[in-house]
PLY file of the C-alpha trace (Angstrom):
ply
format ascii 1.0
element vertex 156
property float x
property float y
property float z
element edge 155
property int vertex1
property int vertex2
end_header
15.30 2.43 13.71
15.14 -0.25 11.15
17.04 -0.32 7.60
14.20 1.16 6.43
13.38 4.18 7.75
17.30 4.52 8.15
17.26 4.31 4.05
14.28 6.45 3.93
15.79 8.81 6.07
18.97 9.18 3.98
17.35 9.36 0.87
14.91 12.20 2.30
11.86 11.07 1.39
8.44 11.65 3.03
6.83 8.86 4.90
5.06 8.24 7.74
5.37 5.84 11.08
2.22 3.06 11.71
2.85 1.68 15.03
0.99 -1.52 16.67
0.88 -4.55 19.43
1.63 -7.41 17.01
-0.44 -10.72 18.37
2.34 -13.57 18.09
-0.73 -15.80 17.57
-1.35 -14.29 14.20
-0.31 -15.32 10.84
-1.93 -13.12 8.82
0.83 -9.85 8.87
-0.84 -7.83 6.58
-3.99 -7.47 7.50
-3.41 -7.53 11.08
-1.59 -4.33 10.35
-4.57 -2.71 8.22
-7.40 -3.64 11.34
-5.31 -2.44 14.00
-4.07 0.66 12.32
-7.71 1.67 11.04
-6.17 1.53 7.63
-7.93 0.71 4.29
-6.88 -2.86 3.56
-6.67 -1.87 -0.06
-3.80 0.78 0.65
-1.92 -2.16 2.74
0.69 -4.26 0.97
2.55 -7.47 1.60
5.98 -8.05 0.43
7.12 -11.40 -0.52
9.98 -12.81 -2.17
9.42 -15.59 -5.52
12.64 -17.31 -7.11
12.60 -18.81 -10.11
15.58 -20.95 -8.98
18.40 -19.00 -10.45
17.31 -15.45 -8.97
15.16 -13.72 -5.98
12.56 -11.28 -7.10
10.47 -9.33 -4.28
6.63 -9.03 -4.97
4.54 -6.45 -3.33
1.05 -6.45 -3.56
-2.01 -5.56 -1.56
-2.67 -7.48 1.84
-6.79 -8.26 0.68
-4.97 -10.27 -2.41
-2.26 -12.63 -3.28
0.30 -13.13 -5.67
-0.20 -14.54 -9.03
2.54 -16.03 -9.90
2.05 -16.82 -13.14
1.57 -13.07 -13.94
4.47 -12.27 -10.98
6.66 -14.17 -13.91
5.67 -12.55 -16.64
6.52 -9.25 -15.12
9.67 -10.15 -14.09
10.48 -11.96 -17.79
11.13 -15.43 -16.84
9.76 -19.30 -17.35
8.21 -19.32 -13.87
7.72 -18.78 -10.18
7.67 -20.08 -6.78
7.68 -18.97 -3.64
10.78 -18.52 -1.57
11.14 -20.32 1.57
11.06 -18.51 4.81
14.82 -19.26 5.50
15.44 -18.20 2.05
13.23 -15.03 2.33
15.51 -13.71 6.33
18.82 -14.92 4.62
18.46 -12.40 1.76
16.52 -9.28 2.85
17.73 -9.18 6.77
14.37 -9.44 7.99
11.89 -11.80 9.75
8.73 -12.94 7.82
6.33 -10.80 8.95
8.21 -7.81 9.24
9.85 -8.31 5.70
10.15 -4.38 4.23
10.62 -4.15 0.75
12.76 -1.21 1.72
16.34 -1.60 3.49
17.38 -5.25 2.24
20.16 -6.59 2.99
20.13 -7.52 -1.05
18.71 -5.21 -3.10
16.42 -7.70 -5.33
14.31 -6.04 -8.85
10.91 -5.47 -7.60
7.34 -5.47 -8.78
4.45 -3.67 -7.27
0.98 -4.47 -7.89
-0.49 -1.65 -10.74
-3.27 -1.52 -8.25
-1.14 1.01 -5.88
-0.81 3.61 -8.60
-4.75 4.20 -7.81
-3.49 5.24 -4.16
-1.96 8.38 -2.50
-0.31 6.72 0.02
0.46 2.85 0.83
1.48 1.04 3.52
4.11 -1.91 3.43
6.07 -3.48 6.57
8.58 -1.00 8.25
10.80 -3.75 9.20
9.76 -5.80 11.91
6.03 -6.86 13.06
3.83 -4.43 14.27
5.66 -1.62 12.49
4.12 -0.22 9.28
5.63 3.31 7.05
3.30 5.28 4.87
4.46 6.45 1.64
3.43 7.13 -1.96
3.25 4.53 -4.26
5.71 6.67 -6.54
8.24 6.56 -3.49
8.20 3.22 -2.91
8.79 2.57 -6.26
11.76 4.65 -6.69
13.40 3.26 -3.04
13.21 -0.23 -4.45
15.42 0.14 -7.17
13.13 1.76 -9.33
10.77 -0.97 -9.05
8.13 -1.53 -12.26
4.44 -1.35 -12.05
2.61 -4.80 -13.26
-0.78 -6.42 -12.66
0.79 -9.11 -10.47
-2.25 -9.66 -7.94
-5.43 -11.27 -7.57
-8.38 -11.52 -5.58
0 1
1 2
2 3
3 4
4 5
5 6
6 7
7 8
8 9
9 10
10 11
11 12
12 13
13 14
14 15
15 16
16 17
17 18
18 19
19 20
20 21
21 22
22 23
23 24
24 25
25 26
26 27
27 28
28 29
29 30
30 31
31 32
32 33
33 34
34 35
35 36
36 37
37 38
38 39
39 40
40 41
41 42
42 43
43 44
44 45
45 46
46 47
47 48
48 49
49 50
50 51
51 52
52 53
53 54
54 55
55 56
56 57
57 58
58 59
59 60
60 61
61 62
62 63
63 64
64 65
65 66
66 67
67 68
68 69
69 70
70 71
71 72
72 73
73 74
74 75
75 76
76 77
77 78
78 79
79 80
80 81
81 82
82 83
83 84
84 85
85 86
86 87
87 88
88 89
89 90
90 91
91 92
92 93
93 94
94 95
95 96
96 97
97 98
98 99
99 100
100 101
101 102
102 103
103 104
104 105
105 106
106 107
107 108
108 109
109 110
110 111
111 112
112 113
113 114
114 115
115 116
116 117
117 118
118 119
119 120
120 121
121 122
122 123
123 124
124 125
125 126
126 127
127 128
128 129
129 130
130 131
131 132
132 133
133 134
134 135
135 136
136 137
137 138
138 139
139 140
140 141
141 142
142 143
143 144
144 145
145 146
146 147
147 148
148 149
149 150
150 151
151 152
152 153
153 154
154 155
């Protein structure tokens, strides 16, 4: 079990497992995840973590996307963004890249999720390590990630 679906667990709320043979020769987590798990790729998110140099912020948005961080910045009420490096990004949540649950951190970071998973029943963000995705409503997810806002922080 990973922190997770421990914290999931604890907190009692519904979810689901996604299982799959991760390919070490791919760098593309997300939608990996979504083709080998015959899921939508629009109900499969990636999490990633943006500093603005003072303080961590953890982005989740949908896997056929990426992050605008000019938006990301907005949402989270500061100058601007960048991306956190991966060192940065294992140090703080307790996972690897790849596998990097917005759930279970080792630091518990504010959070936006793209607006676009309110449209959605159920999502699909990393369960903790590759090859291991958990299914839960958007709703959920929000409310395990320290009551994480809503914000239009993606683009295609």
């Amino acid at each position: 079990m990973t922190p997770a679906i421990n914290q999931l667990k604890k907190q009692k709320v519904p979810f689901s497992i996604h299982e799959y043979e991760h390919d070490a020769n791919c760098s593309n987590f997300g939608e990996e995840a979504a083709q080998k798990l015959g899921l939508d790729p629009v109900s499969v998110f990636k999490t990633l973590l943006v500093t603005d140099d003072k303080q961590f912020f953890v982005s989740i948005v949908p896997v056929t996307g990426t992050l605008n961080l000019k938006r990301a910045a907005s949402a989270f009420k500061v100058k601007k963004l960048r991306m956190a490096d991966v060192k940065e990004a294992e140090r703080l949540t307790g996972y690897l890249v790849g596998g990097i649950s917005p759930i279970g951190q080792k630091k518990s970071l504010i959070t936006c999720i793209d607006q676009s998973a309110q449209n959605i029943s159920k999502v699909y963000v990393s369960g903790g390590q590759r090859g291991l995705d958990i299914g839960l409503s958007p709703q959920d997810l929000s409310k395990t990630c320290r009551n994480a806002i809503f914000a239009d922080i993606g683009q295609v």
